[in-house]
C-alpha positions as CSV (number, residue, x, y, z in Angstrom):
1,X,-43.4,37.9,11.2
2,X,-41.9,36.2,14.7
3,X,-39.3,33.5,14.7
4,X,-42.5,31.2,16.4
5,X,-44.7,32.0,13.4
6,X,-42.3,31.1,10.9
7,X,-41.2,28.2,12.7
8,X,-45.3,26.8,13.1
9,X,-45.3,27.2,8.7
10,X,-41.9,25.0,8.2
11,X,-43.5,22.3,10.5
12,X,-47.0,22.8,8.6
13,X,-45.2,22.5,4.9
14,X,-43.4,19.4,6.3
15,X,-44.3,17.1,3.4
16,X,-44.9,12.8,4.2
17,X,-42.4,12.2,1.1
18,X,-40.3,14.0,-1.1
19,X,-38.2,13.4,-4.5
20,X,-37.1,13.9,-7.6
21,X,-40.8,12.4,-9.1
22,X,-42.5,15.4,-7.1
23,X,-39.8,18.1,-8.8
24,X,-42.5,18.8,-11.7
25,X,-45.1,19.0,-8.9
26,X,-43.3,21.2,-6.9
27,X,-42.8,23.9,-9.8
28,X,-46.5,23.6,-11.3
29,X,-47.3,24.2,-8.1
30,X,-45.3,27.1,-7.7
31,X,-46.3,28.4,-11.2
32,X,-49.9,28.2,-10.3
33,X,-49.9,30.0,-6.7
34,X,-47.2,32.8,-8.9
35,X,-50.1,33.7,-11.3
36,X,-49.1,37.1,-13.3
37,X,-45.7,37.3,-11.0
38,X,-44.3,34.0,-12.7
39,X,-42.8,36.0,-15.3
40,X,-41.3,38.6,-12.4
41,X,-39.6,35.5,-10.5
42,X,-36.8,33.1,-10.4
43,X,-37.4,29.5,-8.6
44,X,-34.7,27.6,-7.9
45,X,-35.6,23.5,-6.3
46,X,-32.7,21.9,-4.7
47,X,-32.4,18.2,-3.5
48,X,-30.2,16.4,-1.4
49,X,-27.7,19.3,-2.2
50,X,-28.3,19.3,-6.0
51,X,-29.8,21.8,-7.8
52,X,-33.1,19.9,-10.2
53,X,-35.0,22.5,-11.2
54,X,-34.3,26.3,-12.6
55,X,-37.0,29.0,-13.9
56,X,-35.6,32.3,-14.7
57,X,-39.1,34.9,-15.4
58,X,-38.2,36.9,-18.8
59,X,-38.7,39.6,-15.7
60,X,-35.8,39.0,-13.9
61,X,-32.4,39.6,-13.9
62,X,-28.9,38.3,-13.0
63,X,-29.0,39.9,-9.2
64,X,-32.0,37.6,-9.2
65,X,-29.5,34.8,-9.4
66,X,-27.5,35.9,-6.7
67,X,-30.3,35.7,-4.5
68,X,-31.1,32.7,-5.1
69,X,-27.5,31.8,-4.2
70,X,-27.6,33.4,-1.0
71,X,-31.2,32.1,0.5
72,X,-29.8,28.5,-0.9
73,X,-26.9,28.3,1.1
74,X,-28.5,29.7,4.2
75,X,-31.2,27.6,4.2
76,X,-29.1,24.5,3.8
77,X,-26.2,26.3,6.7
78,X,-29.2,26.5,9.4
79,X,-32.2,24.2,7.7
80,X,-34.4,26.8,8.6
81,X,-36.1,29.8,6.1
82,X,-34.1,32.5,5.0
83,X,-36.9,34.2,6.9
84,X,-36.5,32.7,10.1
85,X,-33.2,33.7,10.1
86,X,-34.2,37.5,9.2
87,X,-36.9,37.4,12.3
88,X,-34.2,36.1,14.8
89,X,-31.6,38.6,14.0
90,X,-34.5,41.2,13.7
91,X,-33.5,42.0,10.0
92,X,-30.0,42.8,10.9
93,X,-27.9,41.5,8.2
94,X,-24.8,42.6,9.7
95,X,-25.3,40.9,13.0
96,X,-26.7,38.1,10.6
97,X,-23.4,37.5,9.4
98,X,-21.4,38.5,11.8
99,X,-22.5,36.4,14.8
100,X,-22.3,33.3,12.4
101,X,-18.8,34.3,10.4
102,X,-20.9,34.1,7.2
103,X,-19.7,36.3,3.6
104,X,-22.1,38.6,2.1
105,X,-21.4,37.5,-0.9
106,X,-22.4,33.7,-0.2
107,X,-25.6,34.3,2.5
108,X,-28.2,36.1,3.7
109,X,-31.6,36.8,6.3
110,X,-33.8,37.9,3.6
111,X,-37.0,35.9,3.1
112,X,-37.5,33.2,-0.1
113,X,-35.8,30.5,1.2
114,X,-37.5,27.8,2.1
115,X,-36.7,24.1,3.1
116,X,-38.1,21.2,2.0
117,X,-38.8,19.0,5.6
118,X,-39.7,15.4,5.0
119,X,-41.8,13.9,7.8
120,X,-39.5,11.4,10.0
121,X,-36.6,12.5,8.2
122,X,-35.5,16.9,8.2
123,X,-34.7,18.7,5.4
124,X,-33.9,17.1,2.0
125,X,-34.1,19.8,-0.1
126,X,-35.2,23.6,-0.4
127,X,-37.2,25.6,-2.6
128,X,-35.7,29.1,-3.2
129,X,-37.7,32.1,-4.8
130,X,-36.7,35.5,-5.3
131,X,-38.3,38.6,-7.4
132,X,-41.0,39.5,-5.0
133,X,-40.9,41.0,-1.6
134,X,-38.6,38.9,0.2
135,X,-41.6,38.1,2.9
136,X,-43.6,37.6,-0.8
137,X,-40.7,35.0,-1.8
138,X,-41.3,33.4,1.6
139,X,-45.4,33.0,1.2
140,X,-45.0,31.5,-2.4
141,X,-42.8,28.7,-1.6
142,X,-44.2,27.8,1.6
143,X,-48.3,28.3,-0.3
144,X,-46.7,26.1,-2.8
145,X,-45.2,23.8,-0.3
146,X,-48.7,23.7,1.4
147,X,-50.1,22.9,-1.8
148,X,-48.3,19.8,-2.5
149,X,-50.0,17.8,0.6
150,X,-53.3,18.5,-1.1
């Protein structure tokens, strides 16, 4: 997927509000467009820096976790998808890293990481998947994302 693609789907899942009432929302929502790989997934929903919602699938494990670390803090470093950044350093980790300083151990390129945009106002939050395919991850939050202006 190109950087303009991804780019035209974070400006599309831009939502006209945002907050901790829509958290619920946000995970049904999630659930729903998961289907049988709910179980096979961990979903992480962050706000304003704070982590308010955690599902761990009874298929996952802890390296689950750790993704979920590293597509947070990326997304949150750049306030773009973990994808994006994947499809502008054309799935070069290393050069992912090293042309922004950045610790294996705390970030990463790979897709799942998606930010939560509110119209008029950027990025308040982020939705983080991981479990799938990490261009799988990046669908389901931003089909769920999608779903929420319904």
């Amino acid at each position: 997927m190109e950087m303009s693609e991804i780019l035209v789907q974070e400006n599309q899942a831009s939502l006209p509000k945002f907050g901790l009432a829509d958290i619920d929302r946000l995970a049904a929502m999630v659930k729903e467009k998961a289907g049988n790989n709910w179980d096979k997934i961990c979903l992480l929903i962050a706000l304003n820096h704070r982590i308010v919602y955690f599902h761990a699938g009874i298929q996952t494990t802890a390296e689950n976790n750790n993704w979920i670390k590293k597509k947070l803090n990326t997304v949150y470093f750049f306030e773009h998808s973990s994808l994006f950044e994947k499809a502008k350093f054309k799935e070069d980790q290393a050069a992912f890293l090293g042309a922004n300083d950045l610790s294996a151990g705390d970030y990463t390129c790979y897709g799942g990481g998606f930010p939560i945009k509110v119209d008029g106002v950027g990025t308040v939050g982020a939705v983080i998947v991981s479990g799938l395919k990490d261009f799988e991850d990046h669908d389901l939050a931003y089909q769920a994302l999608l779903g929420m202006k319904a």
